[in-house]
C-alpha positions as CSV (number, residue, x, y, z in Angstrom):
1,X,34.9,-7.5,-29.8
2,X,33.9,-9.9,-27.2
3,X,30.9,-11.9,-27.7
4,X,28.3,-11.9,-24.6
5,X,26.8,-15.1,-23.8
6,X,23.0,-14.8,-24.1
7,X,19.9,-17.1,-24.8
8,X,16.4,-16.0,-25.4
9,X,13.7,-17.2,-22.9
10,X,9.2,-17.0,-23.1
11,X,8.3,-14.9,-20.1
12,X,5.0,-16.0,-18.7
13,X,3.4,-14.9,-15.6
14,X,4.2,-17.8,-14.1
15,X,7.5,-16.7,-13.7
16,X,7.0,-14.7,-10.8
17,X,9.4,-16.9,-9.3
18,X,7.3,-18.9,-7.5
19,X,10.7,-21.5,-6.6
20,X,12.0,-18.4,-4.0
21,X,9.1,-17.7,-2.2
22,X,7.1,-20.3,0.0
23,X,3.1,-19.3,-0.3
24,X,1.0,-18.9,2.8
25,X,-1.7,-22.0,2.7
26,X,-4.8,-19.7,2.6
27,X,-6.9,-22.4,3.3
28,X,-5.7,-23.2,6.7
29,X,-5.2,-19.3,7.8
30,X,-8.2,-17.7,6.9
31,X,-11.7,-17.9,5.9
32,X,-12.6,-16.3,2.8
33,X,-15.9,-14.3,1.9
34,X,-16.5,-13.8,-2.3
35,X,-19.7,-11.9,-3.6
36,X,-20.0,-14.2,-6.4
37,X,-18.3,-17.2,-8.1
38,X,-18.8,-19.5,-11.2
39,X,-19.1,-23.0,-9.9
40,X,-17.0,-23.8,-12.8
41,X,-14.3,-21.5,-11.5
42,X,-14.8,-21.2,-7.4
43,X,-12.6,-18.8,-5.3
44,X,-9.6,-21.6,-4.2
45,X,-9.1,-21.7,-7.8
46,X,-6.8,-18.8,-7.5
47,X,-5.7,-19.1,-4.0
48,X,-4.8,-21.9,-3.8
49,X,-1.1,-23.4,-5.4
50,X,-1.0,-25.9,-7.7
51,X,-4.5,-25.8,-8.8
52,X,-5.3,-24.3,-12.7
53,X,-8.1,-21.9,-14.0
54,X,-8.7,-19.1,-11.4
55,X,-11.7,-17.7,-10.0
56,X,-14.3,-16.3,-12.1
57,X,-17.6,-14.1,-11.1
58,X,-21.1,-15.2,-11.5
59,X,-22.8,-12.4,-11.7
60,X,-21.1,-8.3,-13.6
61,X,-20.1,-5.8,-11.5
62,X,-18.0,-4.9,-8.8
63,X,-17.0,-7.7,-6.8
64,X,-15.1,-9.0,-3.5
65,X,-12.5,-11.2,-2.5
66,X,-12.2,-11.6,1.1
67,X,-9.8,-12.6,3.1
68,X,-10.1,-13.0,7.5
69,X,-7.6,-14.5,8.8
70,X,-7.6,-16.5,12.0
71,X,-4.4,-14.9,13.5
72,X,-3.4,-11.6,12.4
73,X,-0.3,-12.0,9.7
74,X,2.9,-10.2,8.8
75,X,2.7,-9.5,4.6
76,X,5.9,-9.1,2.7
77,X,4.5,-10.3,-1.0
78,X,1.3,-10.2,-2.6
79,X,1.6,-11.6,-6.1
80,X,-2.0,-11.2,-8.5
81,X,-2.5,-12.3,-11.4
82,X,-5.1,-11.4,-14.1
83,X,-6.2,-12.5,-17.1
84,X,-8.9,-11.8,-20.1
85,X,-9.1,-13.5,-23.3
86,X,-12.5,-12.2,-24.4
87,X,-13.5,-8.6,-23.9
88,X,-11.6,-5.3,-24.4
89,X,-12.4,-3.6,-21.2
90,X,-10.7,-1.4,-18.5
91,X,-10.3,-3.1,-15.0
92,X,-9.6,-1.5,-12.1
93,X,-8.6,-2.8,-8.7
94,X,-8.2,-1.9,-5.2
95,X,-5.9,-3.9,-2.7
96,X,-7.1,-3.0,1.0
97,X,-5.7,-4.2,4.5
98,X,-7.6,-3.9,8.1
99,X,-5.7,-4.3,11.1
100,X,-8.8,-4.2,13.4
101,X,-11.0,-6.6,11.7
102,X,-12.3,-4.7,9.0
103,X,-13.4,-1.9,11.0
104,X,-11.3,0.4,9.3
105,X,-9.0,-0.3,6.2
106,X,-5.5,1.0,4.7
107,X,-5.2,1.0,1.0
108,X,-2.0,-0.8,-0.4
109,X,-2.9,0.0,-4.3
110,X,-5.3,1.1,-6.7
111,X,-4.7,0.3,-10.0
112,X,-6.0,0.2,-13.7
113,X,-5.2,-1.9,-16.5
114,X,-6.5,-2.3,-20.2
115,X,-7.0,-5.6,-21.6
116,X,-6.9,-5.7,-25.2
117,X,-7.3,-9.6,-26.4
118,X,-5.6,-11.0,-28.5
119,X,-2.6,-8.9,-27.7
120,X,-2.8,-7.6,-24.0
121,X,-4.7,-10.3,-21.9
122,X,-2.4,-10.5,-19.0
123,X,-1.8,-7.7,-16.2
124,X,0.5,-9.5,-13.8
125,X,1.3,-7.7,-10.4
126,X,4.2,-8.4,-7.8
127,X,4.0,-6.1,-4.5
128,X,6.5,-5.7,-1.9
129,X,5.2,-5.1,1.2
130,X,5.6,-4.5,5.1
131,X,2.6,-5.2,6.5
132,X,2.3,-6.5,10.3
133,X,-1.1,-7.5,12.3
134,X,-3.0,-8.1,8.9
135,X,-6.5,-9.3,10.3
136,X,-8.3,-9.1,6.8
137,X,-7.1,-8.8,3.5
138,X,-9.5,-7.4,0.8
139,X,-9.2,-7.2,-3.1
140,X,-12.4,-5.0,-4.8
141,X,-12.3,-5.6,-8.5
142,X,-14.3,-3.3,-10.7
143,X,-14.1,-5.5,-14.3
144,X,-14.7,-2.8,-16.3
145,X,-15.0,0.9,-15.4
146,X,-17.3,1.6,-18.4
147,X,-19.9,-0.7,-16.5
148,X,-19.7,-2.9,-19.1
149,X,-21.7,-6.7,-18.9
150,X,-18.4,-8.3,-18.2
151,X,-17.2,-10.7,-15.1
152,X,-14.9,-10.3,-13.1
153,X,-12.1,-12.9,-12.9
154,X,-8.5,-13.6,-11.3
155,X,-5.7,-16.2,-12.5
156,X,-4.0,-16.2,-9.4
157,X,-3.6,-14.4,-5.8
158,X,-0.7,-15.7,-3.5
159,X,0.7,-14.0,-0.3
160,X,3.7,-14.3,2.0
């Protein structure tokens, strides 16, 4: 019998091979609206590369991420990353686009996840998409669907 050649490797979610894909600079595109943050843990945290911790909500609840973009965009990727260390709690998201300026919106996904620390404390989502004329972008996070006192918080959001 042959022998295959094989080695073992730590998946994190870092490897959502970030080397093949060049990031849109969100800061220089578009102007971005939040309901809350931590000043600990402000909104560029997690949109912008390169720079650790994420975002993290001030306040429980549902909460916004906003994104208006000067010029409309063309999306083919939209990478999120989420993480809890702290609370067992269902999460659920919704990923929204607007072509017109938010008048009216098109969802792209809505999605829930159970975080279960110490064992599940990372949902990591990867989208592939065809979007063209993107004028705002729009991620609604529900942190815990039990309305639990819990805050809503994301790693990492990166488009192209």
């Amino acid at each position: 019998m042959k022998t295959m050649r094989k080695r073992l490797i730590n998946a994190t979610p870092e490897d959502i091979r970030t080397h093949q894909t060049t990031w849109m600079n969100v800061s220089a595109a578009a102007l971005v609206e939040v309901t809350s943050e931590e000043n600990q843990s402000p909104v560029e945290a997690a949109l912008i590369s390169g720079v650790n911790g994420g975002w993290r909500a001030a306040e429980t609840g549902t909460q916004t991420i906003r994104l208006i973009f000067d010029e409309p965009q063309r999306l083919k990727r939209i990478a999120l990353i989420f993480e809890e260390t702290e609370n067992q709690r269902t999460q659920e998201f919704v990923l929204r686009w607007s072509p017109d300026g938010g008048r009216s919106f098109r969802e792209i996904v809505r999605q829930q996840w159970n975080f279960s620390p110490p064992h599940t404390v990372s949902e990591v989502e990867d989208y592939q998409v065809e979007l063209s004329e993107v004028s705002v972008l729009e991620l609604v996070i529900i942190p815990d669907i039990n309305r639990g006192a819990v805050r809503a918080s994301l790693k990492s959001l990166r488009l192209s």
